[in-house]
DSSP file (Angstrom, degrees, kcal/mol; ACC not computed):
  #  RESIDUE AA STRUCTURE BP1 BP2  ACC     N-H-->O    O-->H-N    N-H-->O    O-->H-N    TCO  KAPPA ALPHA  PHI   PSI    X-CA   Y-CA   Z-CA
    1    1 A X              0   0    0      0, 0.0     2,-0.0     0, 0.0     5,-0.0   0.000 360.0 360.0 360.0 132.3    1.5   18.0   13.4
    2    2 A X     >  -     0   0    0      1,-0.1     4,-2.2     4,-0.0     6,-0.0  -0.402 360.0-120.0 -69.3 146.1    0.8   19.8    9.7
    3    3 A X  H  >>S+     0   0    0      2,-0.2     5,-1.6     1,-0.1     4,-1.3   0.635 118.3  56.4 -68.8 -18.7    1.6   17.5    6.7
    4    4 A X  H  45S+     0   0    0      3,-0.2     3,-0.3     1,-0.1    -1,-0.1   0.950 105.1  48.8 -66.5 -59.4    4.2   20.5    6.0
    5    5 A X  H  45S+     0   0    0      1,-0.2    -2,-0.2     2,-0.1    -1,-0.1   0.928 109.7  47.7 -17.5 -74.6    5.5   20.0    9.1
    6    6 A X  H  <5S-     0   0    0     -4,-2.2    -1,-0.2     2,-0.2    -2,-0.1   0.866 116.6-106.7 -59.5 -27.6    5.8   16.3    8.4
    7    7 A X  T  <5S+     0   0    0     -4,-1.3     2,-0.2    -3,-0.3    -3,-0.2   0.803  73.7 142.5  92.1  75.3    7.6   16.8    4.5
    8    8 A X      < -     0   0    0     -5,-1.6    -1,-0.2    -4,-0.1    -2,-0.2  -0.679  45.4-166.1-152.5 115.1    4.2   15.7    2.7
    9    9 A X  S    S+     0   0    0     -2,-0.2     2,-0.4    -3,-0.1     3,-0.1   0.287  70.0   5.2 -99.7 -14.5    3.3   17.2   -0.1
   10   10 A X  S >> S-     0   0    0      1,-0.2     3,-1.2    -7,-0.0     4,-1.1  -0.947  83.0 -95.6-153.5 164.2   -1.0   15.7   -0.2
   11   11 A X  H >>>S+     0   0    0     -2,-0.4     4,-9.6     1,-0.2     3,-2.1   0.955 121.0  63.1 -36.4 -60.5   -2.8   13.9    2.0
   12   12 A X  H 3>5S+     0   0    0      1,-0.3     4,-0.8     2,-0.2    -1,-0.2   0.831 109.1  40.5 -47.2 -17.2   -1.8   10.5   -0.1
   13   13 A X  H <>5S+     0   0    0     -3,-1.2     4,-1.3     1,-0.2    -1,-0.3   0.765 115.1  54.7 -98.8 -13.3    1.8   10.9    0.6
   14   14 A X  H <X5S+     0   0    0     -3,-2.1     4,-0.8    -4,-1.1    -2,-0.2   0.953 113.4  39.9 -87.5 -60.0    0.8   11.8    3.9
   15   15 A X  H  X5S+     0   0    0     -4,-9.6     4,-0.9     1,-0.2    -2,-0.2   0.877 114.4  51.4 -56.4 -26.5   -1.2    8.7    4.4
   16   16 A X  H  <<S+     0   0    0     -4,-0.8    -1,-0.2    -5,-0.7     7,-0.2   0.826  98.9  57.5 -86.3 -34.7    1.0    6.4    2.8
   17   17 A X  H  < S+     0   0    0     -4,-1.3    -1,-0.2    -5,-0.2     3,-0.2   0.584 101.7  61.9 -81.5   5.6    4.2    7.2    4.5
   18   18 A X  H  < S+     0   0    0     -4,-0.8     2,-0.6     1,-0.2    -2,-0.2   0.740 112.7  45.5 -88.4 -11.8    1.9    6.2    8.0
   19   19 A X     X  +     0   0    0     -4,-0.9     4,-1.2    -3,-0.2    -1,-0.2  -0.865  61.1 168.9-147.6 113.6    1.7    2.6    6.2
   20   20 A X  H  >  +     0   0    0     -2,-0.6     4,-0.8     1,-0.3     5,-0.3   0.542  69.1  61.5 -92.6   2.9    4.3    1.6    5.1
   21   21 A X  H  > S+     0   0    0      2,-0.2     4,-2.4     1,-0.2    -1,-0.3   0.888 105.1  52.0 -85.9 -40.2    3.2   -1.8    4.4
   22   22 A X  H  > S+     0   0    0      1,-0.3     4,-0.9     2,-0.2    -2,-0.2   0.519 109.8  42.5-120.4   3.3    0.9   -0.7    2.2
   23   23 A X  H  X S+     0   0    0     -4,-1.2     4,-4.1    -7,-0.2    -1,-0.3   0.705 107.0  58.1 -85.0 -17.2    2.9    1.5    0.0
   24   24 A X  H  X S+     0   0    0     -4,-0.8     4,-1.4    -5,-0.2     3,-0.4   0.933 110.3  51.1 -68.2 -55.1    5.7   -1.1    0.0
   25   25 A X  H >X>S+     0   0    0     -4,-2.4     3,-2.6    -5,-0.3     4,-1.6   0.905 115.1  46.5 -40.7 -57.8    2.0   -3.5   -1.8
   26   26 A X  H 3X5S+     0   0    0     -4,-0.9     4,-3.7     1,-0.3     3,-0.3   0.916 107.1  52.6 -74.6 -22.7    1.6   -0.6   -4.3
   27   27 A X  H 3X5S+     0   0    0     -4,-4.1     4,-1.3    -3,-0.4    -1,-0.3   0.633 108.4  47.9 -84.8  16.5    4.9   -0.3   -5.3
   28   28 A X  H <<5S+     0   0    0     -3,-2.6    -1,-0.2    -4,-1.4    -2,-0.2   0.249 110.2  58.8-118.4  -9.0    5.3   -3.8   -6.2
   29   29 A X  H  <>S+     0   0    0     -4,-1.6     5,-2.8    -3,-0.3     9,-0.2   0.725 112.4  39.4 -72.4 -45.2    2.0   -3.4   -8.0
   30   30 A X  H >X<S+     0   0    0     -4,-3.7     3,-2.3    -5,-0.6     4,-0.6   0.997 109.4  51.5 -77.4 -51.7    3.4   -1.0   -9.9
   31   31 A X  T 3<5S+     0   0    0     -4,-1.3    -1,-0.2     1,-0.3    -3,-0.1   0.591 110.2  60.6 -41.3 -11.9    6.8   -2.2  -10.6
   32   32 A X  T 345S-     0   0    0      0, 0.0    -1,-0.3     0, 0.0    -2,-0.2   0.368 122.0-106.8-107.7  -3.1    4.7   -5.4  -11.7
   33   33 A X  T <45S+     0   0    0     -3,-2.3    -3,-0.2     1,-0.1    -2,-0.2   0.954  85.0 120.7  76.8  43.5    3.0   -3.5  -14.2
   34   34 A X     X< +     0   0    0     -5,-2.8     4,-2.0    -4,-0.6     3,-0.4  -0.347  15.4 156.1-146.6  48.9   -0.7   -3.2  -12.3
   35   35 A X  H  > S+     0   0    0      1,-0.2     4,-3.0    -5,-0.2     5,-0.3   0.903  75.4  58.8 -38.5 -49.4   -1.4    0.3  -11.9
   36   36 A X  H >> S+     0   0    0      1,-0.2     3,-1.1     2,-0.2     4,-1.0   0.888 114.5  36.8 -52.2 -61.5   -5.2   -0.6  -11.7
   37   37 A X  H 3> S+     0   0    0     -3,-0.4     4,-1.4     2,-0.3    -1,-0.2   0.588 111.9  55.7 -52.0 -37.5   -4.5   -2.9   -8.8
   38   38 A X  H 3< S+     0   0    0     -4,-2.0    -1,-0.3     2,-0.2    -2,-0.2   0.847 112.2  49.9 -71.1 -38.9   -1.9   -0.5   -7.4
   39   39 A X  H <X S+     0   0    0     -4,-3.0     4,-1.0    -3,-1.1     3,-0.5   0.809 106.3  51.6 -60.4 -54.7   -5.1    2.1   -7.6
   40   40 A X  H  X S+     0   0    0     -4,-1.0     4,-2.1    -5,-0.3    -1,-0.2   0.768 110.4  46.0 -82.2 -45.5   -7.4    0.1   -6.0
   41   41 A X  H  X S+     0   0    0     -4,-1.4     4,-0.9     2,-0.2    -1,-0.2   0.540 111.5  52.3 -78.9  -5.2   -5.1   -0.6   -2.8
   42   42 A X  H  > S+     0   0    0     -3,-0.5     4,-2.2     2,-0.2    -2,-0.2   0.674 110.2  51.1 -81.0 -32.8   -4.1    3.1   -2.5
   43   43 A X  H  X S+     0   0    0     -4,-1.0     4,-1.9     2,-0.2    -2,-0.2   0.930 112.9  42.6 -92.9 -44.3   -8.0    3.6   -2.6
   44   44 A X  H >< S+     0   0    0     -4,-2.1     3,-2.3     2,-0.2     4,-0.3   0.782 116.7  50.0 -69.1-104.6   -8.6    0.8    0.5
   45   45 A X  H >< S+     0   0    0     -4,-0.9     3,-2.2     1,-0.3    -2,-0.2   0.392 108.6  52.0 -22.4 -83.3   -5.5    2.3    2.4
   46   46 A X  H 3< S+     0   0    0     -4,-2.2    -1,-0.3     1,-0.3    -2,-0.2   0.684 113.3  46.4 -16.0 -55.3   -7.0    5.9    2.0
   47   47 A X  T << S-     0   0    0     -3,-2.3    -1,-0.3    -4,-1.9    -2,-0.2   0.600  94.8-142.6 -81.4 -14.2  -10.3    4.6    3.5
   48   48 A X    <   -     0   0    0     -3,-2.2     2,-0.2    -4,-0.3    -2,-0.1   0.741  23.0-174.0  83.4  43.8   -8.9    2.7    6.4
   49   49 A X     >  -     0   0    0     -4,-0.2     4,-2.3     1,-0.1     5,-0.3  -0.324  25.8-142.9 -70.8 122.5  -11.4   -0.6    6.4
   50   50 A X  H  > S+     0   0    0      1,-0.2     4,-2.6     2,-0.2     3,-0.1   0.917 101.6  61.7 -49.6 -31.4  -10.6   -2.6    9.5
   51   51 A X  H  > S+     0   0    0      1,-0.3     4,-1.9     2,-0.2    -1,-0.2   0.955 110.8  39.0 -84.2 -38.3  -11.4   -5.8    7.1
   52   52 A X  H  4 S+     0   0    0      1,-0.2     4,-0.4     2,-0.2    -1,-0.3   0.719 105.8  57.3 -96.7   7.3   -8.5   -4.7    4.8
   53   53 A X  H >< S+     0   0    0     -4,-2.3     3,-0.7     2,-0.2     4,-0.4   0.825 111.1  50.7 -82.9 -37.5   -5.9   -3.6    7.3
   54   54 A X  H >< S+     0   0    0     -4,-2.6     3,-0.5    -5,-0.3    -2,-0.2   0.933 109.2  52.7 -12.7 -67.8   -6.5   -7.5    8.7
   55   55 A X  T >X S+     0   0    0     -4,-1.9     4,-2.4     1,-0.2     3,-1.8   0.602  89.5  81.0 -69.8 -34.5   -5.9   -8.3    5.1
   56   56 A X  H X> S+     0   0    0     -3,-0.7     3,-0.9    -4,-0.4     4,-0.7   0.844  92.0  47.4 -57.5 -69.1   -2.3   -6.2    4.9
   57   57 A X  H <> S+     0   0    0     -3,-0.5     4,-3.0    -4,-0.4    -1,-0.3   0.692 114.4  42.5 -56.7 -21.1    0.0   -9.1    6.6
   58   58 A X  H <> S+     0   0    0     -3,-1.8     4,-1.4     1,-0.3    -1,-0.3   0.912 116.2  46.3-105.7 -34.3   -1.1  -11.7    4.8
   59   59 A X  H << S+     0   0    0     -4,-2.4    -1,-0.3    -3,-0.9    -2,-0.3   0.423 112.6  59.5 -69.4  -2.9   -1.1   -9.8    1.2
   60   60 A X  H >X S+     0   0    0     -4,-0.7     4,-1.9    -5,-0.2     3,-1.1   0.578  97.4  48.5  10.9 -73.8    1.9   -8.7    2.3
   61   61 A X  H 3X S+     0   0    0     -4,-3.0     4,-1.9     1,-0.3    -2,-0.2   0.717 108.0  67.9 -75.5   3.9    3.7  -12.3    2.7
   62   62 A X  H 3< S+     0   0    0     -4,-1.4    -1,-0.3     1,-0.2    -3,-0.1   0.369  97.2  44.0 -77.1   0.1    2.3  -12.9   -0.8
   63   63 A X  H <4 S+     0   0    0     -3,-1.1    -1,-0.2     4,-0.0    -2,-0.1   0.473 112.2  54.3-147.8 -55.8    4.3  -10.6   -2.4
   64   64 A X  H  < S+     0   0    0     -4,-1.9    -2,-0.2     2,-0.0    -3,-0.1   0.925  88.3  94.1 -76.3 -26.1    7.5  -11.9   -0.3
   65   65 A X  S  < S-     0   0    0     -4,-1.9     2,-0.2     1,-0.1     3,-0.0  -0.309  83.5-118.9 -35.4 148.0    7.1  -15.9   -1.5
   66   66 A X        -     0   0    0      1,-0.1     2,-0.2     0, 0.0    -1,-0.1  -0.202  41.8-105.9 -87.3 159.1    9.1  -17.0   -4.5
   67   67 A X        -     0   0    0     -2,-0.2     2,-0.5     1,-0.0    -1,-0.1  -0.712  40.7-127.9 -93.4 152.0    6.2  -18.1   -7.0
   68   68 A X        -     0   0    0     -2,-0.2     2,-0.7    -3,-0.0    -3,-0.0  -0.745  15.5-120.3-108.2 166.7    6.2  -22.0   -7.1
   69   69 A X              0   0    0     -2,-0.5    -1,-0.0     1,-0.1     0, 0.0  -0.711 360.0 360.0-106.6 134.1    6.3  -23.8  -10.1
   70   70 A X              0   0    0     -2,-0.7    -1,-0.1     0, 0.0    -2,-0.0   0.452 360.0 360.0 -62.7 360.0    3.9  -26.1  -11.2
């Protein structure tokens, strides 16, 4: 199926609406004010490393914990 086909407009939107886990991590990077970080996890998604698709659940529930207070 063509990324037209699909309604994706470059490859990144293409890739990122198959993982959806790992756009929900960059848009909570960005909303957080951490484009660099947000950059960097678009760039590991993009490249599709076995070690960091491991990595997704658990960077993932980090995001959904309340921070605790010291």
């Amino acid at each position: 199926m063509s990324r037209a086909m699909m309604g994706c407009g470059s490859r990144k939107e293409c890739e990122m609406r198959h993982n959806r886990a790992g756009a929900a991590i960059v848009l909570m990077l960005r909303s957080l004010k951490m484009p660099g970080m947000a950059l960097a996890v678009q760039d590991l998604l993009e490249q599709g490393l076995p070690a960091f698709e491991a990595a997704m659940p658990g960077i993932s529930e980090l995001f959904k914990r309340p921070a605790e207070v010291l």
